[in-house]
N, C-alpha and C positions, 0 to 999 in steps of 0.2 A: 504493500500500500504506500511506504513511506517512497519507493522507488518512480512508484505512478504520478507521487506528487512532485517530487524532483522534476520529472519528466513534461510534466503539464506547465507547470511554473516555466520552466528553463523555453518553452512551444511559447507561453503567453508574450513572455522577454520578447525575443524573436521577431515573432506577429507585430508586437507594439516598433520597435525596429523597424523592420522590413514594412510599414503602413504608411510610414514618410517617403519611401523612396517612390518619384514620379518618372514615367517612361512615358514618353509620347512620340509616336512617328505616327503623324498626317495620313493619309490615303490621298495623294494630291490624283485627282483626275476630273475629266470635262463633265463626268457625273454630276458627280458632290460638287463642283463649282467650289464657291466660296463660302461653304457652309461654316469651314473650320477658323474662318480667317476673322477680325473685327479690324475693320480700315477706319486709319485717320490718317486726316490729308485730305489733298484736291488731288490726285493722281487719280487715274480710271485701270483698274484691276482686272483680270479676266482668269480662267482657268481655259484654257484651248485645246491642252492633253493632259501631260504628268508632271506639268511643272506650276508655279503661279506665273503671269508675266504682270508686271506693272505698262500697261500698253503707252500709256500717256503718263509723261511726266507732272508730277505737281508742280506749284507756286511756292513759293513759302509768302507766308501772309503771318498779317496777328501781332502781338504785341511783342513776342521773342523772338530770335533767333533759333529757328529749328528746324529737323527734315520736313520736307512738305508732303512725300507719301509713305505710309509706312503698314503694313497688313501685322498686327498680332497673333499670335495664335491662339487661342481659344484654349482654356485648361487652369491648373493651378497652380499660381505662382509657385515660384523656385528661387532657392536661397544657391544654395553649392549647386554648381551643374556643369557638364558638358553638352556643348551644342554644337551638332554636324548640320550643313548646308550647303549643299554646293549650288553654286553665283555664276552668273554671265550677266556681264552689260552687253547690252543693246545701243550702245553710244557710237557715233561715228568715232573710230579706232585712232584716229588725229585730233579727238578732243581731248586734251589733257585734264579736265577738271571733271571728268567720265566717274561717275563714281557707281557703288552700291553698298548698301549697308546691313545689317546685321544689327539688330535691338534685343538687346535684355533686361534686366531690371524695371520694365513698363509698370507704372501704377496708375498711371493718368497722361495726357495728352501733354503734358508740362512736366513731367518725372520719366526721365528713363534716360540709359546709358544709349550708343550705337557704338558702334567698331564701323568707320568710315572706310572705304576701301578705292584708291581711285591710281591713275597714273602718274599722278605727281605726288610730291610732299611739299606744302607749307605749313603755314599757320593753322588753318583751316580743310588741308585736304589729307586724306591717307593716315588716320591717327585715331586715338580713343575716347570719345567726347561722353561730358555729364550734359544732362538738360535738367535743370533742379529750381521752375519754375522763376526762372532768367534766361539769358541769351547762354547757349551752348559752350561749353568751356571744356577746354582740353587740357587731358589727363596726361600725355605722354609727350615725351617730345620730339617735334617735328623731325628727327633723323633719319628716320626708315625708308627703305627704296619704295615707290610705288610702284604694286605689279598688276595693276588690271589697267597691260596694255594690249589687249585683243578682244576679240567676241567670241572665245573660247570656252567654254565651261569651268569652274575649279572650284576644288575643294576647301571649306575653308571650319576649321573646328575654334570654338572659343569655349576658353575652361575660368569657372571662376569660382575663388572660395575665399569667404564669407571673414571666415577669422584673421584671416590675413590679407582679406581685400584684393589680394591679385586677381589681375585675369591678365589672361593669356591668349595670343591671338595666331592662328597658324596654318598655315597658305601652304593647300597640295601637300607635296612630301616634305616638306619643311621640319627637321627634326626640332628648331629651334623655333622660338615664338617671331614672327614679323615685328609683333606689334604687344607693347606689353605696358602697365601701369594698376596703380597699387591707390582702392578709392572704397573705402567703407560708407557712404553716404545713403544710399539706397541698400539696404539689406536683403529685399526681395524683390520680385518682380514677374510679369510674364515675357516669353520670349518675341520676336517677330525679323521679319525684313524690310526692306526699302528702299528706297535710295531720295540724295536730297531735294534736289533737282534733276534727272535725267530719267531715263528707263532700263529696267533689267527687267532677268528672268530667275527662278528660284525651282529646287528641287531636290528631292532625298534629303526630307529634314527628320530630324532625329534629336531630342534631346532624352537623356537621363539627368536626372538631378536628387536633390530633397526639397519636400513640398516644406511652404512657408511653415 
């Protein structure tokens, strides 16, 4: 008896454990449309097959600085997490300000991180941006090469935890991070994509994490 109760106790442990952890991979197809997605922004979204496209670029409007279109994903928020996505702009391949983006930390249309991804780097392009209900402010410093110089497809994973604020940003086979910066401000959030001004397409999204 005393064994069965070791044994249920140690299941109950476990279960309470293992009830935080969130997995979510989308079923992106022209079916399901945009059932799984909640859009903010002026951009016009579409689902055409297995991927999301952003057809039409947003504006940025409003009283901050921020991306103009961006699709969340529907679910619940994540604290510690890993998120796969693979990205293609849709930008003419000679515009260097080409970007797309990648959202986590979402709480509201004025609260959430992006990982900016474009062909250049400055102040504002190719880097790790806060949005903390002011104009967009960057986490990391503008040094990094920009690699979304084609209409290619690629891989892009971003891993982020909580106690130590890192995230990490990491491009195809990249063993090392692209793109990296260290920001406890936002604790949780939902995931999504984007981009700020231009058009891309989105595909095989995949997070695991722990729920808020």
């Amino acid at each position: 008896m005393r064994q069965l109760l070791i044994l249920a106790l140690a299941m109950a442990a476990m279960a309470q454990t293992t009830s935080r952890d969130v997995v979510i991979v989308p079923t992106i197809s022209a079916a399901r449309g945009l059932a799984d997605w909640e859009l903010d922004g002026s951009g016009t979204w579409k689902v055409p097959g297995p991927f999301l496209q952003l057809e039409v670029a947003g504006t940025p409007a409003g009283p901050i600085r921020r991306p103009a279109a961006i699709a969340i994903l529907r679910g619940d928020p994540v604290s510690d997490f890993i998120f796969k996505v693979e990205v293609r702009s849709t930008a003419p391949v000679d515009l260097a300000v080409r970007d797309v983006l990648v959202i986590f930390g979402y709480q509201s249309p004025t609260q959430f991180y992006y990982v900016h991804l474009a062909a250049k780097t400055d102040a504002v392009h190719n880097g790790i941006f806060l949005v903390n209900n002011a104009d967009r402010k960057r986490l990391d410093e503008p040094t990094s090469t920009g690699r979304l110089i084609d209409q290619a497809w690629h891989r892009v994973r971003v891993e982020r935890l909580i106690s130590t604020g890192t995230i990490r940003v990491f491009f195809d086979d990249d063993k090392t991070p692209v793109l990296s910066a260290s920001d406890k401000t936002l604790p949780f959030g939902r995931v999504g994509v984007g981009s700020f001004d231009e058009t891309g397409e989105f595909r095989a999204v995949e997070v695991r994490g722990t729920r808020k």
